[in-house]
BAROZA-530694 format. One record per residue: residue number from 1; chain; x, y, z of N, C-alpha, C, O in turn. Coordinates in steps of 0.02 Angstrom, whole numbers, plus 50000, padded with zeros to 5 digits. Each point is the difference from the previous one (the first is absolute). Example, Ala and Ser with C-alpha at 12.3 -4.5 7.8 and 13.67 -1.06 7.14 Angstrom:
residues 2
nr|kette|nu|nv|nw|cau|cav|caw|cu|cv|cw|ou|ov|ow
1|A|50660|49716|50390|49955|50059|50000|50045|50060|50000|50052|49999|50033
2|A|49930|50054|49931|50042|50059|50003|49961|50055|50037|50025|50055|50008
END
This chain:
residues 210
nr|kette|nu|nv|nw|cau|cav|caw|cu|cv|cw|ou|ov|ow
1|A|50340|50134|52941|49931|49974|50005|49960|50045|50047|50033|50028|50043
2|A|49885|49986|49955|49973|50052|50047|50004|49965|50072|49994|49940|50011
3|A|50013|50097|50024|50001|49983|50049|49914|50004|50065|49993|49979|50057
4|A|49969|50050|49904|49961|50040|50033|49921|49938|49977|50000|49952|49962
5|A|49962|50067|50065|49916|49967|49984|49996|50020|49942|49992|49956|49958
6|A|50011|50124|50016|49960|50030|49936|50082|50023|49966|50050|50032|50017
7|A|49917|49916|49905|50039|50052|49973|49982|50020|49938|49968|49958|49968
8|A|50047|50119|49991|49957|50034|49941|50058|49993|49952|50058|50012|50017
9|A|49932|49975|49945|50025|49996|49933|49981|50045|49950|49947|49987|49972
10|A|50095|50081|50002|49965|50040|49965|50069|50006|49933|50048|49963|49989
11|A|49931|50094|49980|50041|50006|49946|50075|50014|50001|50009|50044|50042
12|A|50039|49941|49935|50074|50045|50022|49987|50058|49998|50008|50025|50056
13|A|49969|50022|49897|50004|50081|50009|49962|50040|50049|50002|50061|50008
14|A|49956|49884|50029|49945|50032|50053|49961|50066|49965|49990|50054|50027
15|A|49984|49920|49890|49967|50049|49997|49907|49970|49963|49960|50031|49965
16|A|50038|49903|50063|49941|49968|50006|49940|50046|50044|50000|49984|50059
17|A|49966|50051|49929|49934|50028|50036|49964|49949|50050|49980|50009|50057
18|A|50020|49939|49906|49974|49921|50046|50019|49989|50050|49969|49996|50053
19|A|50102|49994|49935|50031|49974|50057|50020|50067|50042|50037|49989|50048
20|A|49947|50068|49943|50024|50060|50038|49935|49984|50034|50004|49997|50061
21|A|49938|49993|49914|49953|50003|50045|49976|49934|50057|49953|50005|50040
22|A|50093|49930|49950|50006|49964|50056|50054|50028|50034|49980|50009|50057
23|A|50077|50009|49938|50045|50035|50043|49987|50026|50062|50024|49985|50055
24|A|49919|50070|49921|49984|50034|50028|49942|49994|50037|49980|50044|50037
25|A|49989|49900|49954|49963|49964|50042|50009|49971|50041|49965|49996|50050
26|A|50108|49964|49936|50040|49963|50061|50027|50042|50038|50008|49976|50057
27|A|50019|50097|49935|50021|50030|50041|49951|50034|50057|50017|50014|50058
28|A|49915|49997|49909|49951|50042|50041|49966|49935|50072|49971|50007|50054
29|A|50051|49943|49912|49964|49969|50044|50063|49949|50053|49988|49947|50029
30|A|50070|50085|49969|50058|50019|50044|50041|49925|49993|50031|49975|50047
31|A|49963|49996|49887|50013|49904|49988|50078|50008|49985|50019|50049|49969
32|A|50027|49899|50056|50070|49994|49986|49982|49938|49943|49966|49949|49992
33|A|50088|50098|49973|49999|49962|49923|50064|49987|49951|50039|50047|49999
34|A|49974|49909|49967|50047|49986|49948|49987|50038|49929|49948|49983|49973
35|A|50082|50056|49999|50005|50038|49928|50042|49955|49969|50060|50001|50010
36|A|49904|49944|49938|50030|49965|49950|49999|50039|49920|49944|50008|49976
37|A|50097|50009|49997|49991|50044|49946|50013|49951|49926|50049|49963|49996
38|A|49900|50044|49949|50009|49958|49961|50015|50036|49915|49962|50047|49988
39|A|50075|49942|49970|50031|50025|49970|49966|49980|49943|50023|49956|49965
40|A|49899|50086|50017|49947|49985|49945|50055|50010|49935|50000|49951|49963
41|A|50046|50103|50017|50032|49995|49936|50041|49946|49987|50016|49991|49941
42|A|50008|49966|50107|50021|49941|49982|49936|49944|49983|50011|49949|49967
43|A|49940|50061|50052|49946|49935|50001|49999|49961|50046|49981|49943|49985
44|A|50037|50067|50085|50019|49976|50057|49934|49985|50028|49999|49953|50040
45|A|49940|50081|49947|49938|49985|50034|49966|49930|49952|49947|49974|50017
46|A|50098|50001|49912|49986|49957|49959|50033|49911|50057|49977|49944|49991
47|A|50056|50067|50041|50053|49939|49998|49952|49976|50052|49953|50030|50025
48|A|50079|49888|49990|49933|49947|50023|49999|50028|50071|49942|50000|50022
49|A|50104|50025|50023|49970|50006|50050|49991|50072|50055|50003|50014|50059
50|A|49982|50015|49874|49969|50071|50019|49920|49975|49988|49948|50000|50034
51|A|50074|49974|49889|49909|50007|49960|49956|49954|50060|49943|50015|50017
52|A|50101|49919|50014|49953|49971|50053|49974|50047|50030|49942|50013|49986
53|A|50095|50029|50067|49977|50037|50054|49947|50060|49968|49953|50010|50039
54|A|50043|50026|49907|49967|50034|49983|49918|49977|49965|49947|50028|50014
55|A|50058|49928|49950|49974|49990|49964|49962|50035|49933|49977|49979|49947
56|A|50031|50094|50091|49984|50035|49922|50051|50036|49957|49988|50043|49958
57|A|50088|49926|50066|50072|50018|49998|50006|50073|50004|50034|50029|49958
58|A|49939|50002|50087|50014|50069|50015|50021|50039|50060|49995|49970|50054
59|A|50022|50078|49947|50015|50052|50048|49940|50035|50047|49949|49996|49966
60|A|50042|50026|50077|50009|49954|50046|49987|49922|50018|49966|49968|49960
61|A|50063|49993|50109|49986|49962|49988|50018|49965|50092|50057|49989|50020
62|A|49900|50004|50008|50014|50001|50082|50004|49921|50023|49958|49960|49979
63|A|50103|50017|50071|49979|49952|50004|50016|50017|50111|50043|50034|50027
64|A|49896|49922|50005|49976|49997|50042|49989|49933|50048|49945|49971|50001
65|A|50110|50007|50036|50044|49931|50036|49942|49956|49934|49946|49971|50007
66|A|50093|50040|49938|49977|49949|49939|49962|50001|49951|50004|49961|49952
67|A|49951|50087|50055|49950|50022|49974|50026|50052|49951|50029|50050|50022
68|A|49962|49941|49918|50015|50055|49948|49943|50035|49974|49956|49958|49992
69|A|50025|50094|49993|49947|50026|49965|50030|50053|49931|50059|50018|50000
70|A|49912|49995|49966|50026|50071|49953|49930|50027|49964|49951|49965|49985
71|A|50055|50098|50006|49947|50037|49978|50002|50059|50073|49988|49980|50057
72|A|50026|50077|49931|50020|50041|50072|49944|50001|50042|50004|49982|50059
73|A|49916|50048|49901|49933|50011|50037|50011|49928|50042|50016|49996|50060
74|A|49973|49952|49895|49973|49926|50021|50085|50002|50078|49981|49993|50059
75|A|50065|50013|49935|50042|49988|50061|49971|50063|50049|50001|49989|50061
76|A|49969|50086|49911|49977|50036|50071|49955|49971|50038|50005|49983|50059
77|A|49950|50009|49905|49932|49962|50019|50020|49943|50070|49976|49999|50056
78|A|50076|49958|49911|50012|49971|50037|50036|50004|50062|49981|49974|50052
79|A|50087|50072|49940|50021|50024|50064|49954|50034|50044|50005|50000|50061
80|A|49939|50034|49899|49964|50020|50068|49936|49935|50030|49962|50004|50049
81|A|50045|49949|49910|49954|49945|50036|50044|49982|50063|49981|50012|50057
82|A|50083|49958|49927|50042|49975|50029|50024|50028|50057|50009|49965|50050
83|A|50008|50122|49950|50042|50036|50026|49956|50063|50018|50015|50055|49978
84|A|49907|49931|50077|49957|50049|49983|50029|50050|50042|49956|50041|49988
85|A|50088|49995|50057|50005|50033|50013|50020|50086|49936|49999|49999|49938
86|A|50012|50042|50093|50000|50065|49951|49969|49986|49938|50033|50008|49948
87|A|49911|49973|50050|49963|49988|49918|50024|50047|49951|50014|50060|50004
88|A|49986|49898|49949|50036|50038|49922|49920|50019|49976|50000|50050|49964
89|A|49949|49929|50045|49929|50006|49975|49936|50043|50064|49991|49995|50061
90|A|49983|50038|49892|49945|50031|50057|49952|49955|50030|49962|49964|49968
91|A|50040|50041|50098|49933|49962|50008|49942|50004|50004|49968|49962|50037
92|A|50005|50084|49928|49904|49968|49979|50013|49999|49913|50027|50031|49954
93|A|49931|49906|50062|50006|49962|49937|49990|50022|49934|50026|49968|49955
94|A|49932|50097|50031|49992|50021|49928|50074|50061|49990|50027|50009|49946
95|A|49988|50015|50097|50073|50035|49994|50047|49930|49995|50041|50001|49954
96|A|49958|49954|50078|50068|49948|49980|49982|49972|49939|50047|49982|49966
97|A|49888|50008|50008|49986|49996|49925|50015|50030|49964|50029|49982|49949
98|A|49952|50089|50069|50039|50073|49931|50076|49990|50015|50033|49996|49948
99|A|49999|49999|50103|50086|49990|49991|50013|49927|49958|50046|50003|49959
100|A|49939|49967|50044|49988|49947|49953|50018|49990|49949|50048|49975|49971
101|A|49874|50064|50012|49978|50010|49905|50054|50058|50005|50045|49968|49973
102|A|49990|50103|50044|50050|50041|49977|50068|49954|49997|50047|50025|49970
103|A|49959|49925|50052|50062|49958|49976|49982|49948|49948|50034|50013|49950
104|A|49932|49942|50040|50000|49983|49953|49987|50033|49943|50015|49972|49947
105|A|49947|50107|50051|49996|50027|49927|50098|50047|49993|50034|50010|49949
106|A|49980|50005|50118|50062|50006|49974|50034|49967|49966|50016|50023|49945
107|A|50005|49916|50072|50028|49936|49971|49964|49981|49911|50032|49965|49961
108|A|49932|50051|50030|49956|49988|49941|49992|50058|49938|49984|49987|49942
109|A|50031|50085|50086|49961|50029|49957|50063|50063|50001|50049|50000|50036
110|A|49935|50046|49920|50052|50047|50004|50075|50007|49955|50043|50044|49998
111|A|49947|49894|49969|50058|49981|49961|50030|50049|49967|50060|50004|50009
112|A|49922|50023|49964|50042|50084|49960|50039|50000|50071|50057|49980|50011
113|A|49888|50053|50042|50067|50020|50051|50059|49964|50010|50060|50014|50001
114|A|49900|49929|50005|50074|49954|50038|50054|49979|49945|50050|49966|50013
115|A|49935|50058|49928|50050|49979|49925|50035|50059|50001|50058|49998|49979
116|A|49914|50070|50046|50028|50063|49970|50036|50027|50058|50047|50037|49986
117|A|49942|49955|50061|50022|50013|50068|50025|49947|50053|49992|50005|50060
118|A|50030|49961|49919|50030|49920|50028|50030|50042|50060|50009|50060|50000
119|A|50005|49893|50053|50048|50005|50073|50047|50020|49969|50019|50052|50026
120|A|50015|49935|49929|50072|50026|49997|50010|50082|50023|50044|50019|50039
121|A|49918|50014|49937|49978|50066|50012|49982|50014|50064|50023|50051|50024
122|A|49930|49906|50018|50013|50005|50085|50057|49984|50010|50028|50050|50023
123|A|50012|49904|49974|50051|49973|50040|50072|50017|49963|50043|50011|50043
124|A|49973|49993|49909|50053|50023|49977|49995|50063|49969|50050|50022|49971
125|A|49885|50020|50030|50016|50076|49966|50007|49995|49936|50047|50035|49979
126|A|49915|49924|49966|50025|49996|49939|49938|50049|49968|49943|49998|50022
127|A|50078|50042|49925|49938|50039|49961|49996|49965|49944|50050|49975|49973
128|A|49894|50020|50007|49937|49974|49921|49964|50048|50012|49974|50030|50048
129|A|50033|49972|49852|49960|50050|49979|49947|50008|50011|49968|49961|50035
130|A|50000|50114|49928|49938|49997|50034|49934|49950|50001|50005|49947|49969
131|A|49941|50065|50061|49946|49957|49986|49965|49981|49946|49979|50047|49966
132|A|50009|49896|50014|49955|49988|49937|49936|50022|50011|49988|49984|50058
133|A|49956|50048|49916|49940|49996|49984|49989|49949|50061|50002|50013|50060
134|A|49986|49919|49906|49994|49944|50051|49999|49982|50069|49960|49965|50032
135|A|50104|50074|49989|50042|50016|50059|49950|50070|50032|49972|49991|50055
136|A|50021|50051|49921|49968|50052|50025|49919|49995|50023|49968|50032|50043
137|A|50009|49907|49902|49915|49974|50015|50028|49969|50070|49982|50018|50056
138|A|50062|49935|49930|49996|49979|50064|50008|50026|50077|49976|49978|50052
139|A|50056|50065|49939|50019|50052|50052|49924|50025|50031|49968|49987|50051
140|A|50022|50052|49892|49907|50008|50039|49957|49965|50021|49947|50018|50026
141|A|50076|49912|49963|49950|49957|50020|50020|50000|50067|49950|49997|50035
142|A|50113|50006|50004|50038|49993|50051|49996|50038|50036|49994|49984|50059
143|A|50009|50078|49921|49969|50061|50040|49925|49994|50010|49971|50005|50054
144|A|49998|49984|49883|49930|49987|50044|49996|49943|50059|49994|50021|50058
145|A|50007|49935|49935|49992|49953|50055|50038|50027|50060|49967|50018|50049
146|A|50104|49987|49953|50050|50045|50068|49935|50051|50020|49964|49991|50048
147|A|50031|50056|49912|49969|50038|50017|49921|49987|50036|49986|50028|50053
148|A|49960|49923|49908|49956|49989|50025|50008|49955|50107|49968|50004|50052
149|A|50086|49964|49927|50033|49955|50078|50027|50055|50055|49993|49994|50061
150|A|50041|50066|49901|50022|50059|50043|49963|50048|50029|50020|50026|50052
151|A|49905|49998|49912|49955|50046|50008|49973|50024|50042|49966|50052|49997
152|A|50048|49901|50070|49991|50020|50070|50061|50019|50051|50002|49993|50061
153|A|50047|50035|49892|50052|50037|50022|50050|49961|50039|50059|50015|50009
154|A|49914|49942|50010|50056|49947|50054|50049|50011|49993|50016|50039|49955
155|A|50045|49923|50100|50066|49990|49987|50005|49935|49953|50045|49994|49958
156|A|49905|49956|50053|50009|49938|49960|49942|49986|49994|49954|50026|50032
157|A|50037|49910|49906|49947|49992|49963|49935|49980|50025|49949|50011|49968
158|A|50052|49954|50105|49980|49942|50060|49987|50057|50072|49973|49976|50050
159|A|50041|50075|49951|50012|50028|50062|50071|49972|50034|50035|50039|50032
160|A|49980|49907|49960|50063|49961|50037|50033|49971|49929|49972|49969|49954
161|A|50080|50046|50051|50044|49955|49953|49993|49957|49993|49990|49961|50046
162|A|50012|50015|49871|50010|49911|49992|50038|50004|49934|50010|50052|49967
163|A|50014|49876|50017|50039|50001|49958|49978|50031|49936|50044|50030|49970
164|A|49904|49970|50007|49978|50046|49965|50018|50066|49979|50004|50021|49943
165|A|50010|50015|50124|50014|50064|49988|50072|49998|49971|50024|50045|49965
166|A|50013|49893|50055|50074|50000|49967|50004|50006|49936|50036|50036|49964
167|A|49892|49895|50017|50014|49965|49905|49979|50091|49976|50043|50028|49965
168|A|49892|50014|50053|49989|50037|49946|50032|50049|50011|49981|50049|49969
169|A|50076|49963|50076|50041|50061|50002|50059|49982|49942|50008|50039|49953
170|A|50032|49904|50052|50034|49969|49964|49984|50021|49932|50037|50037|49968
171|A|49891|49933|50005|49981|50020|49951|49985|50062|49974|49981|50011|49943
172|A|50030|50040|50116|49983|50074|49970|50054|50021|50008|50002|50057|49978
173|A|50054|49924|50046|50101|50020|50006|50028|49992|49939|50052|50029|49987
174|A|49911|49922|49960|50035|49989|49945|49984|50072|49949|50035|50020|49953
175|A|49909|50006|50071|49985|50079|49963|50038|50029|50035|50053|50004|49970
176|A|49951|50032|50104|50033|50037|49998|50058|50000|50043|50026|50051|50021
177|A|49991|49901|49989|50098|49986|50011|50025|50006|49909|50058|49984|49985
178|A|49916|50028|49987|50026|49994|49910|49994|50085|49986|50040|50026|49961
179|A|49904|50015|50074|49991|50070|49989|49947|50004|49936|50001|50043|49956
180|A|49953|49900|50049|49941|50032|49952|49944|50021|50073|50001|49990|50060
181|A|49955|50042|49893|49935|50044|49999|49939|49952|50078|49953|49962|49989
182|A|50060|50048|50047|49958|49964|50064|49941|50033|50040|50032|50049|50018
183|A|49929|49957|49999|49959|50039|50045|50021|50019|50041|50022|49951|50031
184|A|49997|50122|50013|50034|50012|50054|49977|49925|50057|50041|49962|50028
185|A|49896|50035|49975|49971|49972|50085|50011|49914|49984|50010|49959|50045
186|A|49987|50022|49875|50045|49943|50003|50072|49988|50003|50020|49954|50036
187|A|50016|50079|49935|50063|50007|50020|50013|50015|50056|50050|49970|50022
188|A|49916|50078|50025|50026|49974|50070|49990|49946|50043|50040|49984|50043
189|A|49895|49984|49942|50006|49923|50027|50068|49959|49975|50038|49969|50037
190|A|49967|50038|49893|50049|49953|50009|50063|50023|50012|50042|49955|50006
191|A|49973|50090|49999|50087|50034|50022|49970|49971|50070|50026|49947|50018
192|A|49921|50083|50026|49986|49983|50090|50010|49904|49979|50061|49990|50002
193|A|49927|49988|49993|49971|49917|49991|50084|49985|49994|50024|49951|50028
194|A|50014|50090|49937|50068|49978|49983|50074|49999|50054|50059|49983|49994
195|A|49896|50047|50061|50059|50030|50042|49961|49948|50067|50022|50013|50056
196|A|49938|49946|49942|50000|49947|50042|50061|49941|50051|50002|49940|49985
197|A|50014|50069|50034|50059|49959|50030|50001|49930|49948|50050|49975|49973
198|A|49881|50005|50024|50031|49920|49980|50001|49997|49917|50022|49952|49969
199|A|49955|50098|50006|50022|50030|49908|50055|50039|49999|50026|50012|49946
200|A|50003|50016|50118|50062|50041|49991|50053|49925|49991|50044|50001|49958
201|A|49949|49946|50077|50066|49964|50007|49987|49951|49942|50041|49957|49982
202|A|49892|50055|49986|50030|49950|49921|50015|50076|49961|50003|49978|49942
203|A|50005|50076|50054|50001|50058|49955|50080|49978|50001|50027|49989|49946
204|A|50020|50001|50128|50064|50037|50023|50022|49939|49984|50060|50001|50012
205|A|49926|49947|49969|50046|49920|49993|50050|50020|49940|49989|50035|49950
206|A|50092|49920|50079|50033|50005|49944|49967|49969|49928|49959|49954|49999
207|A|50064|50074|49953|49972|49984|49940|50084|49961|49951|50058|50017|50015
208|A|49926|49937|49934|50063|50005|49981|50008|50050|49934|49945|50021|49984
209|A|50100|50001|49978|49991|50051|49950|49975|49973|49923|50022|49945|49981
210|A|49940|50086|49984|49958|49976|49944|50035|49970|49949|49970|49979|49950
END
């Protein structure tokens, strides 16, 4: 049973983007926590008392001395209401708006990528073929926006890190941790974004084998 206030509930293979990106929220903002791992190929996020605690029976899925939430943005949001120290979000308000809107259009849009380039390929090294048409529109759309958020050369998107810089590095690792075609100055954000202490220790978690 957890023993702890917080505990996250993410996928068995730890190769959920979602829940990598509460992880790593709980870690930046220095929280002792329970890793409950739930075994989606069985239907385990289906049975009565997961689906209670989640309610949208998914991965991630945080629960907090009782309090369950799921949807990853909707649990950052909240750890940093809750837990304002080391903010996961910038603070003046139209930059914590654009980190925002770049997570929810992550979560929403991009689908070629995330069909053609799935985590398995971050996290277990697996190759798929090349890009569809589809896959490649989408790519430019990705580079444009990275690129339009990067254009002032920064180390990160905010001047200061926020979880943000995690979700769209993530999303630009699935190009080139796989070895397709990237912009040098985006690809180095996200290789830099990748070698973070609190994305290195969900990168280095045992995994079980496929």
């Amino acid at each position: 049973m957890p023993n702890k206030l917080i505990t996250l509930y993410t996928d068995i293979e730890l190769t959920s983007p979602y829940a990598m990106s509460v992880f790593v929220a709980l870690h930046e903002k220095g929280l002792d926590f329970d890793l409950q791992k739930v075994d989606l190929a069985a239907s385990a996020q289906d049975q009565p008392d997961y689906a209670a605690k989640s309610l949208t029976q998914r991965v991630p899925t945080l629960v907090h001395e009782g309090f369950a939430l799921s949807e990853s943005s909707a649990i950052t949001e909240y750890l940093d209401e809750v837990f304002p120290h080391a903010p996961l979000y910038p603070k003046e308000i139209k930059q914590r708006a654009r980190a925002r809107q770049i997570q929810a259009w992550l979560r929403s849009d991009l689908m070629p990528i995330r069909s053609e380039r799935s985590t398995l390929g971050v996290f277990y090294g697996e190759k798929f073929p090349p890009l569809s048409a589809e896959a490649k529109a989408a790519a430019q759309q990705l580079f444009f926006v990275a690129g339009a958020l990067l254009d002032h050369g920064g180390e990160h998107l905010f001047g200061n890190w926020s979880i943000a810089d995690t979700d769209l590095a993530l999303m630009l690792n699935r190009l080139v941790i796989h070895g397709d075609s990237v912009p040098d100055h985006l690809a180095a954000f996200a290789i830099r974004q990748w070698q973070r202490p609190s994305v290195q220790l969900w990168v280095n978690q045992q995994r079980p084998p496929l």
